[in-house]
C-alpha positions as CSV (number, residue, x, y, z in Angstrom):
1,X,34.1,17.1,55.1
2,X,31.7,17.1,52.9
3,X,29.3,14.8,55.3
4,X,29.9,17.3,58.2
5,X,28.7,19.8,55.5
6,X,25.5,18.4,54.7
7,X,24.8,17.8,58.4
8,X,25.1,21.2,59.1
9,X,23.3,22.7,56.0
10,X,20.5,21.1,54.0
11,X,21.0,24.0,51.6
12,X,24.2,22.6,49.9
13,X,22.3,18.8,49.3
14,X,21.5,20.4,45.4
15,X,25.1,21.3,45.0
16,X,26.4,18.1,46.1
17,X,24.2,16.1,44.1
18,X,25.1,18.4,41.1
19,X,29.0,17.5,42.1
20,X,28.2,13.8,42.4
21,X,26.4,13.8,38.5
22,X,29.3,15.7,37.1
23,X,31.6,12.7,38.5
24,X,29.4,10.3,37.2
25,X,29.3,12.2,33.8
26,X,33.1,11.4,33.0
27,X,34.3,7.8,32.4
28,X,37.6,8.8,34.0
29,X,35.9,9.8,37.4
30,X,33.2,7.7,38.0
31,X,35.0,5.1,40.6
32,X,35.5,8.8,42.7
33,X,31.8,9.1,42.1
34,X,30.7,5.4,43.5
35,X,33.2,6.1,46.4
36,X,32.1,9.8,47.2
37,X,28.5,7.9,47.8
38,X,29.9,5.0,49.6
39,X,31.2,7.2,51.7
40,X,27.6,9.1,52.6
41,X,26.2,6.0,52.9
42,X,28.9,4.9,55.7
43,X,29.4,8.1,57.5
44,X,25.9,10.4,56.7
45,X,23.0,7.7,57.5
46,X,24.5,6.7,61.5
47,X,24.1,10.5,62.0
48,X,21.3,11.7,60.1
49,X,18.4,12.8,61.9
50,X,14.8,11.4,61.8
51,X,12.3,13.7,61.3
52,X,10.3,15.7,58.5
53,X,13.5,17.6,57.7
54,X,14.9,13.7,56.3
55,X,12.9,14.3,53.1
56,X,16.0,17.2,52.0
57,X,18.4,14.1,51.7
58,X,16.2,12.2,49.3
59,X,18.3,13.3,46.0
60,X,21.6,12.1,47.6
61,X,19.2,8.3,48.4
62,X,18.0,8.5,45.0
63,X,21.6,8.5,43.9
64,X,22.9,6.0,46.1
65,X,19.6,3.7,45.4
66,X,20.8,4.1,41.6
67,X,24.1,2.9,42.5
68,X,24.7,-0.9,42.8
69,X,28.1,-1.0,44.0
70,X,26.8,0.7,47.6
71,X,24.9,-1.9,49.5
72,X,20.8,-1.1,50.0
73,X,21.0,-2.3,53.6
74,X,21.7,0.5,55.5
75,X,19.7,2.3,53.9
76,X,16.3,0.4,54.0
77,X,17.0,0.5,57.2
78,X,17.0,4.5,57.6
79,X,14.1,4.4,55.5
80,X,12.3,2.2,57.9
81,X,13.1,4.3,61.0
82,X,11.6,7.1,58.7
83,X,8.6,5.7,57.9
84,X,7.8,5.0,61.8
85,X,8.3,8.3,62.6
86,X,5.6,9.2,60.1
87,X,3.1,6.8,61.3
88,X,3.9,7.9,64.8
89,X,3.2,11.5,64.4
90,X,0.8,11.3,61.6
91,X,-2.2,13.8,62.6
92,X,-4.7,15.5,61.9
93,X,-2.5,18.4,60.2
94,X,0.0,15.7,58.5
95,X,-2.4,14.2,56.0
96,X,-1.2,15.6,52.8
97,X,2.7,15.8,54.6
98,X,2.3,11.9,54.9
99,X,1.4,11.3,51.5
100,X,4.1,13.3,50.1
101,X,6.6,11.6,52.2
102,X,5.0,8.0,51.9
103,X,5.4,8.7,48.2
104,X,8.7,10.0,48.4
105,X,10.1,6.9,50.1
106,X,8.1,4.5,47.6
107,X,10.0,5.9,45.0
108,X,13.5,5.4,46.4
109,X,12.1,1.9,46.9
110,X,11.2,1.5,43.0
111,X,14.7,2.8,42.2
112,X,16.5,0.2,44.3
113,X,14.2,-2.8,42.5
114,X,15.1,-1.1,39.6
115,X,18.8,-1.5,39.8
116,X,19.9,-3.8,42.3
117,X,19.4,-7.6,42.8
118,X,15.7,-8.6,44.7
119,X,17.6,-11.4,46.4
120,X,20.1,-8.2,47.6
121,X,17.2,-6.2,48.6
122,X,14.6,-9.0,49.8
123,X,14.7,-9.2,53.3
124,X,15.2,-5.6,54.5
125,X,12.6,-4.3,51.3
126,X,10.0,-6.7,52.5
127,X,10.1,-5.8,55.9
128,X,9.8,-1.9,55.0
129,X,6.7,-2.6,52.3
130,X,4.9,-5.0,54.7
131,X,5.1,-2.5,57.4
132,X,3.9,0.2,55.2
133,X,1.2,-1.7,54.1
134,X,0.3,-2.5,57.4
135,X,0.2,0.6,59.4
136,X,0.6,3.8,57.2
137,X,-2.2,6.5,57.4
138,X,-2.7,6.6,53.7
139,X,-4.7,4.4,51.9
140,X,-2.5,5.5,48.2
141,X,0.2,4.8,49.8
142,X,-0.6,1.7,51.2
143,X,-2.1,0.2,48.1
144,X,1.0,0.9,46.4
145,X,3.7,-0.7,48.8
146,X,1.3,-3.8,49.0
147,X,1.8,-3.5,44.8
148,X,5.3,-3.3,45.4
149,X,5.5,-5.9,47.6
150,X,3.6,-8.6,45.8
151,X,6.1,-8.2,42.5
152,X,9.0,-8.5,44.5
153,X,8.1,-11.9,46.0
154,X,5.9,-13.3,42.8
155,X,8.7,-11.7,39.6
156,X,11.6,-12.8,39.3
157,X,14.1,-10.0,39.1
158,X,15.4,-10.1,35.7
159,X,11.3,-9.5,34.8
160,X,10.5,-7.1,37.5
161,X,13.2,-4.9,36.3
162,X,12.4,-5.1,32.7
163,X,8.4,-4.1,34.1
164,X,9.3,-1.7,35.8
165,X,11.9,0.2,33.4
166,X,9.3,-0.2,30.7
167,X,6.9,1.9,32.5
168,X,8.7,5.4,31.8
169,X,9.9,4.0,28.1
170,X,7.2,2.9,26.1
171,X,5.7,5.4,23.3
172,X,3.0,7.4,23.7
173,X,2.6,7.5,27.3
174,X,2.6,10.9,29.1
175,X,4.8,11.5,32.1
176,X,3.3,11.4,35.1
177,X,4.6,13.5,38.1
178,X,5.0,10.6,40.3
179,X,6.5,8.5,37.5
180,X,9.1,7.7,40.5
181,X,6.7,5.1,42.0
182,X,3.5,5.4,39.5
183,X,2.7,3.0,36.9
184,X,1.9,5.1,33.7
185,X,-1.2,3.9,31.6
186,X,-1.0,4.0,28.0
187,X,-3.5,6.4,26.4
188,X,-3.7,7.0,22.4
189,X,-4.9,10.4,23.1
190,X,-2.7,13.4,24.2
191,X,-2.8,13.6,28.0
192,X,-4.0,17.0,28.2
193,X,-6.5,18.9,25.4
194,X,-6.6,23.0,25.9
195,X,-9.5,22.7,23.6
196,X,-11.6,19.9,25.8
197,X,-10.6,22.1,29.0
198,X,-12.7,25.3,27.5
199,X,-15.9,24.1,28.1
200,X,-15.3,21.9,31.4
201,X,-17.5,24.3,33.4
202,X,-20.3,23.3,31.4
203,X,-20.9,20.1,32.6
204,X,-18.5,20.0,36.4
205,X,-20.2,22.4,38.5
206,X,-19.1,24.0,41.9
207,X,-22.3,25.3,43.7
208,X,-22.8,26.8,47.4
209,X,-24.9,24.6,49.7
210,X,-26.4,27.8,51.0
211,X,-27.7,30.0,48.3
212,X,-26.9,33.8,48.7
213,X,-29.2,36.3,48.9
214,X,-27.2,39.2,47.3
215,X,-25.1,37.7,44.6
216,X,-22.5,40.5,44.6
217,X,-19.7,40.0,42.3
218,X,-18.5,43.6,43.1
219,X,-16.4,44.6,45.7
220,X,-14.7,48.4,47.2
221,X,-11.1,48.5,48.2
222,X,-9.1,51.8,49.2
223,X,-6.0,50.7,48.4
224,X,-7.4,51.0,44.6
225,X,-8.2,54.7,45.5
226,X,-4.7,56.4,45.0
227,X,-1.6,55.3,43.3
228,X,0.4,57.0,45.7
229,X,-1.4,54.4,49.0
230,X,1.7,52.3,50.6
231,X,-0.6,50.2,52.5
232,X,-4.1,48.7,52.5
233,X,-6.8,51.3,53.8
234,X,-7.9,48.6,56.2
235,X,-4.7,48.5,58.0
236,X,-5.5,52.3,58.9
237,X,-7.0,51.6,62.2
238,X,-4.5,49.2,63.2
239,X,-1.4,50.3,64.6
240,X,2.1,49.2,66.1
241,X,1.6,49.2,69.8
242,X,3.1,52.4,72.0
243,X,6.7,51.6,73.1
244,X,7.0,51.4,76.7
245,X,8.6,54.1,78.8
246,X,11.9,52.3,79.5
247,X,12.4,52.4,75.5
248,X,11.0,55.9,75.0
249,X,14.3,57.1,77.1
250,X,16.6,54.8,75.7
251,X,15.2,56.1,72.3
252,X,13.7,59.5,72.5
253,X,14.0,60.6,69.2
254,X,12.8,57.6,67.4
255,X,9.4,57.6,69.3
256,X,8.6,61.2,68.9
257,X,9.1,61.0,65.4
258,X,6.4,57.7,65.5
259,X,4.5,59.8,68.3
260,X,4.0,63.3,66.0
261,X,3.0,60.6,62.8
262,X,0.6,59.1,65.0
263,X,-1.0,62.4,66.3
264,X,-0.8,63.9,62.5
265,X,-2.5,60.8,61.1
266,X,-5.4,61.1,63.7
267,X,-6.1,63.7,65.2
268,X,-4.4,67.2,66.5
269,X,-3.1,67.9,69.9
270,X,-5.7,68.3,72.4
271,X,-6.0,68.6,76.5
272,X,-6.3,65.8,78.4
273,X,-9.9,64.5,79.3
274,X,-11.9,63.5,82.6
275,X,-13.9,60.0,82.0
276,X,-16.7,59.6,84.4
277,X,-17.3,55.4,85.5
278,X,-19.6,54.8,82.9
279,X,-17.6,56.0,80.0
280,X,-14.6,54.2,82.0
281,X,-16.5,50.6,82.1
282,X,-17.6,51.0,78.7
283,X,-13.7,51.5,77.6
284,X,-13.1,48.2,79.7
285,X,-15.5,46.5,78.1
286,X,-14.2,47.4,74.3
287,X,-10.6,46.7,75.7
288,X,-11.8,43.0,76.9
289,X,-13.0,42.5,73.0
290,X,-10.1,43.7,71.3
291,X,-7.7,41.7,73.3
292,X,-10.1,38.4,71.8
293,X,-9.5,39.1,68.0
294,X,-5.8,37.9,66.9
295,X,-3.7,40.2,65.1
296,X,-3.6,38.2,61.4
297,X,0.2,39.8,61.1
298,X,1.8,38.3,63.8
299,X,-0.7,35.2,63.9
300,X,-3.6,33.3,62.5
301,X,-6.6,35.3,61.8
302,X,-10.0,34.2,62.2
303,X,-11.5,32.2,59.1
304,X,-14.2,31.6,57.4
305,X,-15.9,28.5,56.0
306,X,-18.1,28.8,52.6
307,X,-19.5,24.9,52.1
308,X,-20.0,23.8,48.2
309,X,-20.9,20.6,46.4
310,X,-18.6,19.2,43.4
311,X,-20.5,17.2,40.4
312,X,-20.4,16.6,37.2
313,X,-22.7,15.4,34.4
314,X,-21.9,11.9,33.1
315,X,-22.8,12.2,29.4
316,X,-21.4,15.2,28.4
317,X,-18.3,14.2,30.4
318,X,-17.9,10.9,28.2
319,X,-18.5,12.4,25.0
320,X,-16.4,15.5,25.6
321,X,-13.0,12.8,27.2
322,X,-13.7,10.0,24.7
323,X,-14.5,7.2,27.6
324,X,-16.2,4.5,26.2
325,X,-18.4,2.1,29.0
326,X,-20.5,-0.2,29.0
327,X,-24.6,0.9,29.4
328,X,-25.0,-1.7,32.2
329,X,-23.1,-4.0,34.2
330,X,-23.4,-7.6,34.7
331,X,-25.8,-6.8,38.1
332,X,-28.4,-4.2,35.8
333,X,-26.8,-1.4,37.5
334,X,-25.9,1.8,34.9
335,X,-22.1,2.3,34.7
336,X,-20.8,5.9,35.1
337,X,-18.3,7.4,34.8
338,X,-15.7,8.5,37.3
339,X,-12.8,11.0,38.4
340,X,-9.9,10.4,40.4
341,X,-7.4,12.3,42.6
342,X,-9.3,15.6,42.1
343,X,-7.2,18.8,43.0
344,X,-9.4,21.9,43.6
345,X,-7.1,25.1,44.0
346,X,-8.5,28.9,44.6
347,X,-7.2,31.6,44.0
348,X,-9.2,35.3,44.8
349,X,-8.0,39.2,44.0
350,X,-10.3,39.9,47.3
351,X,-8.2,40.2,50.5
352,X,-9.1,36.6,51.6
353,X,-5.5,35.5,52.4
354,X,-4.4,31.8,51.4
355,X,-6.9,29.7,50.5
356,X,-6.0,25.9,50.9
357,X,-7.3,23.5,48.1
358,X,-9.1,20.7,48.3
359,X,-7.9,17.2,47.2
360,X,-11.0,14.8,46.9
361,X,-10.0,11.0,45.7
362,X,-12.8,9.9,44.1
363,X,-15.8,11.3,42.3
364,X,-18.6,9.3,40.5
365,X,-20.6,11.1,37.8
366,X,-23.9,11.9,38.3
367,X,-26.6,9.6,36.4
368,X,-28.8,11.2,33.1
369,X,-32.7,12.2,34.4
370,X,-34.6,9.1,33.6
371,X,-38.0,8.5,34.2
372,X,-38.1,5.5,36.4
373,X,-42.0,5.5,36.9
374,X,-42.5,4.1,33.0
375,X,-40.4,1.4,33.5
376,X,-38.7,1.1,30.0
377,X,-37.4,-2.0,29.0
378,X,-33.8,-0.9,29.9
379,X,-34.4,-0.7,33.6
380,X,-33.9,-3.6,35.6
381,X,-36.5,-4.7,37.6
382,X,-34.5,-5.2,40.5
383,X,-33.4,-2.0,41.1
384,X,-35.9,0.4,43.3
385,X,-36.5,4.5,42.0
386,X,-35.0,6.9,44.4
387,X,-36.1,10.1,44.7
388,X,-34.0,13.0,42.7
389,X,-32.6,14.8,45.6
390,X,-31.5,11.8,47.4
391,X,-30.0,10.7,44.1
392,X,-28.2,13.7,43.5
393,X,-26.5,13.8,47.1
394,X,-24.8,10.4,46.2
395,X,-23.1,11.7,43.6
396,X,-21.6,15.0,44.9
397,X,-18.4,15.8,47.1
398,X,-18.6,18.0,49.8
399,X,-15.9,21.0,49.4
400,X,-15.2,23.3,52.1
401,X,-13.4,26.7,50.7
402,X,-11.7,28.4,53.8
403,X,-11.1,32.2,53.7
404,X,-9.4,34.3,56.3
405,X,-10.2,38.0,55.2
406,X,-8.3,40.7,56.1
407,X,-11.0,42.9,55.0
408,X,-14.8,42.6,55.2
409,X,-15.7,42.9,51.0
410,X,-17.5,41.1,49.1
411,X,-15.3,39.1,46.1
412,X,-15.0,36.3,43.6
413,X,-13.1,32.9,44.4
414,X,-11.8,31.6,41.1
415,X,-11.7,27.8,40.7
416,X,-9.0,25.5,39.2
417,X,-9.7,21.8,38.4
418,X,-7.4,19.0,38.0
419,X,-8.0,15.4,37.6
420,X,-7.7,12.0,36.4
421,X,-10.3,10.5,33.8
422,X,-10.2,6.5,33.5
423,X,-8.4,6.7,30.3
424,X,-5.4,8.2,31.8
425,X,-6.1,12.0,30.1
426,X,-5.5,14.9,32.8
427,X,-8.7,17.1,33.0
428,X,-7.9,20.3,33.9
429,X,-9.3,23.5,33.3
430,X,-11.2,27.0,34.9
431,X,-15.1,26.1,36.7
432,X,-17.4,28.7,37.4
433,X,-16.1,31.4,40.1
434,X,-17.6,30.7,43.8
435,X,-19.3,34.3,44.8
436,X,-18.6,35.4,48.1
437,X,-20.7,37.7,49.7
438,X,-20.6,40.2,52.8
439,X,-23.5,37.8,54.4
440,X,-20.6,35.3,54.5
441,X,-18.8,37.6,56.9
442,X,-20.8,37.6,59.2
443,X,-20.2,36.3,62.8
444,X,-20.7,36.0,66.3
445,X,-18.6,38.3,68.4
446,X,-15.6,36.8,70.2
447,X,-16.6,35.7,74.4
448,X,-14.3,36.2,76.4
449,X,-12.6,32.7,78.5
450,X,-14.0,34.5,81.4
451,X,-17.5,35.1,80.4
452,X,-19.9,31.8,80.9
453,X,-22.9,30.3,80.9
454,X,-26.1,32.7,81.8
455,X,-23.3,35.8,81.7
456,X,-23.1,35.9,77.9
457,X,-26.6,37.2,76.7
458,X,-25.7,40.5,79.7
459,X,-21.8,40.9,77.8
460,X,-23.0,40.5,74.5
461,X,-25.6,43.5,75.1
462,X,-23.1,45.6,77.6
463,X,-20.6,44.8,73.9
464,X,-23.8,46.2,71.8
465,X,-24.0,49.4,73.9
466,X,-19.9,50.6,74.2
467,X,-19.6,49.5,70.3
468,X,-23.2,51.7,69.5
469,X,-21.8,54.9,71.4
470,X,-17.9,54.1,70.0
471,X,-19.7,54.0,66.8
472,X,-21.8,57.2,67.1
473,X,-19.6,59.6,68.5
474,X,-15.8,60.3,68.9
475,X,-16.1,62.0,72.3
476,X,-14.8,58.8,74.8
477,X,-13.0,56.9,72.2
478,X,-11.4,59.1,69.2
479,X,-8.1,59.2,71.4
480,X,-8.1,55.3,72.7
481,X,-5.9,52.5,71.5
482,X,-7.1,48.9,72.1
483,X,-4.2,46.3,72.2
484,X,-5.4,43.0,70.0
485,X,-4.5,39.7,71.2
486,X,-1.1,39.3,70.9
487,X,-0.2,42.7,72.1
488,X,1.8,43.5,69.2
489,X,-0.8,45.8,67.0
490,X,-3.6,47.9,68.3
491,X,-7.1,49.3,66.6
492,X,-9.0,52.4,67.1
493,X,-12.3,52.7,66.5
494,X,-13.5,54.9,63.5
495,X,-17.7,54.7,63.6
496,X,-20.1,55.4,60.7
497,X,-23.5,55.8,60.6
498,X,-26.9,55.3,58.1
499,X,-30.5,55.4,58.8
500,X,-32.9,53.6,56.6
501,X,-37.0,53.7,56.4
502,X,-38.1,50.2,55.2
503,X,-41.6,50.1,54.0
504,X,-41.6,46.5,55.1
505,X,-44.8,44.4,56.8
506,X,-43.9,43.5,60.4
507,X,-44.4,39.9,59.6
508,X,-41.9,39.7,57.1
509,X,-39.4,41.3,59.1
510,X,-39.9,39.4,62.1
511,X,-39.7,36.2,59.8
512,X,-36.8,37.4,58.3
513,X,-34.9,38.1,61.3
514,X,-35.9,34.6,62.9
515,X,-34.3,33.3,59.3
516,X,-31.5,35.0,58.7
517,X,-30.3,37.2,62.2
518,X,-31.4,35.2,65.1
519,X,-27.5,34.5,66.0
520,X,-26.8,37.7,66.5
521,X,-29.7,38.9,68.0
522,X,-29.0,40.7,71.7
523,X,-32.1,41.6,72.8
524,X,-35.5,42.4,71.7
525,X,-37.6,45.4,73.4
526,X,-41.1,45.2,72.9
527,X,-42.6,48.6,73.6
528,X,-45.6,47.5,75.9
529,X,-43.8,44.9,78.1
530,X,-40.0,46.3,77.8
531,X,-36.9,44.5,77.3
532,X,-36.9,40.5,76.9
533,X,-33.7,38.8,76.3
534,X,-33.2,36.1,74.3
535,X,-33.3,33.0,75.5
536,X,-29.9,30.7,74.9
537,X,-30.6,26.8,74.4
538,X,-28.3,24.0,73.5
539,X,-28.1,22.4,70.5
540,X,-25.9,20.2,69.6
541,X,-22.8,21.7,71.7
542,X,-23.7,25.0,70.0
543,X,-25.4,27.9,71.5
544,X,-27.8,29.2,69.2
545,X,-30.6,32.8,69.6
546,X,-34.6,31.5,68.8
547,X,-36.6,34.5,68.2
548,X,-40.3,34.1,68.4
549,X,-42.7,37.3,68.6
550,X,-46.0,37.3,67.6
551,X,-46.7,40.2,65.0
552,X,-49.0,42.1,67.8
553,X,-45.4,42.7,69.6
554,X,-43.8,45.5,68.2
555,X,-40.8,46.3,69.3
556,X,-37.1,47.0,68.6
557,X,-34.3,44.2,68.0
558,X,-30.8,44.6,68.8
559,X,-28.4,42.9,66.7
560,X,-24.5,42.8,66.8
561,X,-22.6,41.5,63.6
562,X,-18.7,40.3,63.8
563,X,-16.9,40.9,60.9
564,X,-13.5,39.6,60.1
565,X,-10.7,40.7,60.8
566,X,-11.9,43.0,63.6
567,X,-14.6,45.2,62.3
568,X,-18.4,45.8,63.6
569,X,-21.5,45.8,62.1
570,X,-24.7,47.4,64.4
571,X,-28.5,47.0,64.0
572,X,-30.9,48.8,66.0
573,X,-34.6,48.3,64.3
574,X,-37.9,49.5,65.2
575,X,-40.4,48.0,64.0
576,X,-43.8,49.2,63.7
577,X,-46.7,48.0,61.8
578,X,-46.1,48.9,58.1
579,X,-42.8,50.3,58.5
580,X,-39.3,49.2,60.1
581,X,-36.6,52.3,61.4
582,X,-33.0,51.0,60.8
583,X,-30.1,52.6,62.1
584,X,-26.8,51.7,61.1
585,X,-23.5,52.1,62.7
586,X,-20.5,50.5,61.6
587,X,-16.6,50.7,63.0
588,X,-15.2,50.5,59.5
589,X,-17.4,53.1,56.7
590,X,-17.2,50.4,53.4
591,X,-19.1,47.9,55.6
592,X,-22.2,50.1,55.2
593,X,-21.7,50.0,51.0
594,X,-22.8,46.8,51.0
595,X,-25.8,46.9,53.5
596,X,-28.2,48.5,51.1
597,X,-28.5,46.0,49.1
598,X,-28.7,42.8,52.1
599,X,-31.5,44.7,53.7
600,X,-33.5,44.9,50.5
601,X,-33.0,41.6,49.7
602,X,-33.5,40.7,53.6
603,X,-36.5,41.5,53.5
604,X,-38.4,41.0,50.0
């Protein structure tokens, strides 16, 4: 009964494994105990299920692997079957699931060496270790089962029991989370110091790749506004789609209760209006965009990537953690020191959704400035200088930190550390917050699957022109829904609008925008020659704007601005020999309370 249970319900796997110690627990019971578990392993394992769901049964393995009077056999041999199915489906998206489950299984593996006989276990554990080592994505986990498997054919068991029970009993070693498969290093200092972890941004830094050129650490949020807000001001102009008409007669009341919200929240009753084929193709247009940007409630919402470098300096690291190497090696070479199995996590109070964390496995620290061109008598001869940024790139991980904002602010990420030093201490601690800016917002509007090739530069400007009047004036859109992708929520468009003088040189505005805004440049006017568009080339798979005019060409640029989740930012600039006209429109109003401060930093 009990079996049929657990088939049905992984829930009630705890409970039973609760039951099972409690049995165990009492001399009188424990043959019920060693039967109850005989009797999973006869009836539970032949109808078990392979697949990433297997992992909820691992307490009730643990316990039978802990058990000696219950044979191993069949279940190396359920482990096996599991194990294919990992390297079978292992993926790009299963990385850190095949770790955890490699790791999982190794430990059920060090229990059974652990309690039962290694001519019991031999042929069925070596078979399950050598394919593991053989074929398994990981490379942890694959150094670990080739461990495994070298003791059990080299030690004896009487030895390789006594080894491996030592591991988690010997004084002064600190757990270890994996102590189910991990061998745990002996360290005379406490694993963890609160006092070394206060200074540990001091010397392991996070940096951007790409500097920012507002460093805006500041960011505006309605929901902040009013105590009495239910809902994220963002979420305003996004709204549960109309039911249809079938359901507004099966449910009349209902919808004109959601009908006389909708009209009180935006606008009054008012007659109904005549839309000329212009106004009409224009509404097409914005209704062919909208059904492009996925709804982030009902589905994934589009991200953004912010690229950093990880490094840390080697002396202060060593003198700080106590790790005493050698100044050179046998080959000349400086020894550094190292981290391992480094766990970046993020965390923001910005709107940025969940931010995955980065695992890196291996970090060397970066070498003391030296002046190689003296040639002291400590520097081997044999070894060439590099140059100091070359030098610096070999010692710096590449971190990727992947937001997915449900609204476009600026913010701070805050940074969490944790890693391994090679004396076995656990560094962890706070680094210096990443700053996230509303430059990193930006993006390319969405093309529809229908648009190609030569078509794009003419949508992306007909887009410019429906968004610039939708943005201007409430005349053909104020009443308008447009369904997003998914047809679950729709958006209405709210504009705003700025104008800015900007006593600014043509030259460094036309620099500028080459720089910094040629992506989303739609088209540039000149005002002797008329409208050019921009040319598209391909590079490297990507299509990317090149904007070159020569100062002589005034003009006015076009640029359209994508910001996440489904907001608009619009640039219309005129520039003229000393002086550049912006005007501004936007779809969502805090979007222009950060522009002030790009544009004068744009163009300094």
């Amino acid at each position: 009964m009990l079996v049929e249970l657990t088939l049905e319900s992984k829930g009630l796997v705890p409970v039973i494994v609760a039951f099972i110690d409690r049995l165990f627990g009492c001399q009188k019971h424990c043959w019920l105990g060693e039967y109850l578990l005989q009797t999973f392993d006869k009836h539970l394992f032949p109808k078990v299920r392979v697949d990433y769901r297997l992992s909820s049964y691992f307490p009730i393995l643990d316990r039978i692997a802990k058990n000696e009077t219950v044979p191993p056999g069949g279940m190396l041999e359920l482990l096996t079957k599991f194990l294919i199915f990992l390297v079978e489906n292992h993926g790009p998206d299963t990385g850190l699931k095949s770790w955890s489950q490699g790791s999982k299984v190794l430990g059920i593996c060090r229990t059974m060496l652990m309690h039962h006989q290694s001519s019991r276990l031999f042929l069925g554990l070596s078979r399950l270790l050598a394919f593991t080592c053989l074929y398994f994505p990981d490379l942890e986990v694959r150094d670990v089962a080739r461990m495994y498997l070298r003791m059990l054919i080299c030690i004896p068991g009487k030895r390789l029991r006594h080894i491996l029970n030592s591991g988690d009993q010997l004084p002064g070693i600190a757990p270890s989370p994996q102590s189910s498969f991990y061998f745990n290093v002996q360290s005379h200092q406490p694993s963890h110091d609160l006092k070394k972890s206060r200074t540990i941004s001091s010397y392991i830094h996070l940096e951007r790749v790409i500097p920012l050129l507002v460093k805006q650490s500041w960011s505006l949020s309605l929901s902040t506004l009013g105590s009495c807000v239910e809902k994220p001001a963002y979420l305003d102009g996004i709204r549960d789609s109309e039911p249809s008409l079938e359901q507004r007669e099966v449910d009349g009341g209902t919808n004109s209760q959601i009908h006389s919200k909708m009209e009180r929240v935006d606008h009054p009753n008012q007659p109904l209006r005549v839309m000329d084929s212009k106004i009409s193709e224009r509404i097409g247009i914005l209704r062919k965009h909208f059904s492009t940007i996925s709804d982030f409630r009902h589905m994934p919402g589009l991200k953004i990537q912010i690229s950093c470098n990880l490094g840390f300096k080697s002396e202060p690291f060593k003198h700080i953690w106590g790790i005493d190497l050698p100044v050179n090696n046998l080959d000349g070479l400086e020894v550094l020191p190292a981290m391992y199995a480094v766990v970046l996590t993020f965390s923001s109070s910005a709107p940025y959704g969940s931010i995955p964390s980065n695992h890196i496995p291996f970090l060397l620290g970066e070498p003391p400035a030296k002046d190689y061109a003296l040639g002291g008598p400590g520097d081997s001869l044999d070894v060439a200088p590099i140059e100091d940024g070359c030098r610096g790139e070999s010692f710096k991980a590449a971190v990727t930190i992947e937001l997915e904002p449900r609204e476009p602010v600026p913010g701070l990420v805050d940074v969490s550390i944790e890693a391994n030093a090679e004396n076995g201490q656990i560094i962890r601690g706070q680094l210096q917050s990443i700053t996230v800016s509303i430059e990193d917002m930006f993006l390319r509007a969405i093309v529809p699957p229908d648009i190609l090739g030569d078509a794009i530069p003419e949508y992306y400007l007909d887009l410019f022109n429906a968004l610039w009047e939708a943005c201007g004036s409430s005349t053909y859109t104020g009443h308008e829904l447009f369904p997003l992708k998914g047809g679950k929520r729709v958006a209405a468009i709210s504009g705003t609008r700025s104008v800015k003088l900007l006593e600014v040189p043509a030259t460094s505005l036309i620099q500028a925008v080459e720089h910094y805004l040629a992506p989303f440049v739609v088209r540039y006017t000149n005002f002797d020659k008329g409208p050019l568009y921009l040319k598209y080339i391909e590079d490297d798979g990507e299509r990317e704007n090149h904007v070159q005019i020569s100062k002589k060409n005034m003009g006015c640029f076009l640029i359209l601005i994508f910001l996440p989740p489904r907001f608009h930012l619009l640039f219309q600039m005129e520039v003229c020999d000393v002086s550049t006209m912006v005007r501004i429109r936007a779809d969502h109003w805090p979007c222009l309370a950060y522009i002030d401060d790009y544009l004068e930093a744009l163009f300094s």
